[in-house]
C-alpha positions in Angstrom: 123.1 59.7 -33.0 121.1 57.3 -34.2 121.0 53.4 -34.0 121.8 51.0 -37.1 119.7 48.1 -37.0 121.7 44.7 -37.5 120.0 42.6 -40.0 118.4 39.6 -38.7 120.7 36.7 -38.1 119.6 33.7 -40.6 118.0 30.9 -38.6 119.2 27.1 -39.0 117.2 25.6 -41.0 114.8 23.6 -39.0 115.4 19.7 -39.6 113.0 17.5 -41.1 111.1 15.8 -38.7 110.5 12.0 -39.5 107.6 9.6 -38.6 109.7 7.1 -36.9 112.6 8.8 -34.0 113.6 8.0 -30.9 110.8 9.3 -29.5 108.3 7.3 -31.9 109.7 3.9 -32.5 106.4 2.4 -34.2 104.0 3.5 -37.1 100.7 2.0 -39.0 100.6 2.6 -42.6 96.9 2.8 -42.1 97.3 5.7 -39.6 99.7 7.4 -42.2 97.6 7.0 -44.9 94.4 8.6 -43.0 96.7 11.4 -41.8 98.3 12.5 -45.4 94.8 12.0 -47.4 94.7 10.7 -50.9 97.7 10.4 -53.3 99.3 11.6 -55.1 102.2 12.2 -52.0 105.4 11.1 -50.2 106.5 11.5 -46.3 109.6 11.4 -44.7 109.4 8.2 -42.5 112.5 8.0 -40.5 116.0 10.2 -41.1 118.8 9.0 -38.7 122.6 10.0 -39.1 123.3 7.0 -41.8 120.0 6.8 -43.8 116.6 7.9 -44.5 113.2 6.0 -46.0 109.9 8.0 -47.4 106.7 6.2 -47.8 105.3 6.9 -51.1 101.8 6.8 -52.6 101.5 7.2 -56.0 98.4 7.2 -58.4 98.1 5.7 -61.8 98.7 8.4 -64.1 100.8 10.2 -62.0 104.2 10.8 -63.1 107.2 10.0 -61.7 110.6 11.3 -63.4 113.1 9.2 -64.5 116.7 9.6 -62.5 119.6 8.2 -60.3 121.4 8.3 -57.4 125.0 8.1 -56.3 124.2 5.1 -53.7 122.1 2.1 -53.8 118.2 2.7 -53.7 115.4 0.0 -52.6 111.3 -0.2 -52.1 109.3 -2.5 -50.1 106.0 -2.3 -52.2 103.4 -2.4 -49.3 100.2 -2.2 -51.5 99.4 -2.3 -55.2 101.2 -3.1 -58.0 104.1 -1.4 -59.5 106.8 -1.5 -62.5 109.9 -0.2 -62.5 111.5 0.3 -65.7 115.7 0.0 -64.9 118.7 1.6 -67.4 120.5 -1.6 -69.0 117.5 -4.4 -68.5 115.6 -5.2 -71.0 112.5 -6.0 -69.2 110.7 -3.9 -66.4 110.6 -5.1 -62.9 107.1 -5.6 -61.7 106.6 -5.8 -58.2 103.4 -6.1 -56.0 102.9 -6.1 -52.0 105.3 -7.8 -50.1 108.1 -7.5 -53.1 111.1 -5.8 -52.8 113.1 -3.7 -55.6 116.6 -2.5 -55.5 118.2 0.2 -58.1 121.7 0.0 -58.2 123.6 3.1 -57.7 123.9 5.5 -60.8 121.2 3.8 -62.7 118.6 5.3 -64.5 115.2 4.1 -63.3 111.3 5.5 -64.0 108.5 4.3 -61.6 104.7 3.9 -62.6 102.0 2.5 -61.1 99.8 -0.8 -62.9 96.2 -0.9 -62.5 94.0 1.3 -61.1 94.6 1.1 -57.7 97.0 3.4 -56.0 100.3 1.9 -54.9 102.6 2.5 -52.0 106.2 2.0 -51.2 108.6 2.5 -48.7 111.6 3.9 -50.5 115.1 3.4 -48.4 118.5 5.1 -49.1 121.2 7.0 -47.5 120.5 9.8 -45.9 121.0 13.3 -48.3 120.0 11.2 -51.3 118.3 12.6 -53.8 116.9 12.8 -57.6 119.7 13.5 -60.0 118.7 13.6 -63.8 
């Protein structure tokens, strides 16, 4: 007689491990930055059960698409100088470090850099949020 493997069993997929937990209450940006190298890229930051937040660093010239979301999205623009172009305003948002930007649910929004000096942000939603297009 002979034995019939059993296919592997799937694994759960392993969660996505944030910056900031339980474990890690406090992060530099400076420490991130050297850690992730040069832009263009984006890191999860901290993912609990309600929300999550990804610091972003974004070159000029790099694109960004333009999209939406089902909830409420908002940046804290921690360095450079960035313009976000919003569905139903006539005029782009510009925003440098220190400013904050929100993007009301189901709007359309595009994101580019100004200047030419990367930017970053720290981009806050709820958590499962994604691009939708």
């Amino acid at each position: 007689m002979t034995a019939v493997a059993s296919p592997p069993k799937p694994r759960p997929a392993k969660p996505r491990s944030s910056i900031l937990n339980p474990g890690q209450l406090h992060a530099r940006l400076a420490e991130i930055k050297a850690r992730m190298g040069p832009p263009p890229w984006s890191t999860l930051l901290t993912l609990t059960d309600e929300m999550q937040a990804a610091v972003i660093y974004q070159a000029p010239d790099t694109p960004n698409d333009r999209h939406y979301h089902l909830h409420d999205e908002w940046w804290v623009v921690m360095e450079g100088e960035i313009s976000w172009e919003m569905e139903g305003y006539d005029e782009p948002v510009i925003a440098r470090a220190g400013d904050f930007v929100l993007a009301p649910k189901n709007t359309f929004h595009h994101i580019r850099v100004l200047g030419d000096k990367p930017a970053v942000r720290i981009g806050i939603t709820v958590k499962g949020e994604f691009h939708r297009h």
